[in-house]
N, C-alpha and C positions, 0 to 999 in steps of 0.2 A: 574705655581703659580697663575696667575689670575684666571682659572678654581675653585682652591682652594677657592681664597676667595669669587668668585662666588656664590658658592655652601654653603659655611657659610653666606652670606650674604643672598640667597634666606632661609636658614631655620629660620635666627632670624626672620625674618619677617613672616615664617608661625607661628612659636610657637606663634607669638605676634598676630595673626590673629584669631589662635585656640581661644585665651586665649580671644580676644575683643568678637570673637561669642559666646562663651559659657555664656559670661557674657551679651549679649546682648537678647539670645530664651527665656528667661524667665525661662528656669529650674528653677526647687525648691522644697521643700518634701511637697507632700499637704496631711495633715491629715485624716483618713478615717471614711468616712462618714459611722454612726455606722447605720442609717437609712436604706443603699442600704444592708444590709448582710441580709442573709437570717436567 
């Protein structure tokens, strides 16, 4: 049973890791620069 909640305890904390980086690299939709097209 500890293995169990082991293993739920190490995934809350990835989801919650995923979820801080994502929110932290800056991703975002950057508009296209009508300039560079050919």
């Amino acid at each position: 049973m500890f293995i169990v909640i082991l293993i739920a305890a190490l995934s809350v904390v990835a989801v919650i890791q995923t979820a801080v980086a994502l929110r932290r690299d800056g991703y975002h939709q950057v508009p296209t620069d009508r300039t560079r097209l050919p």
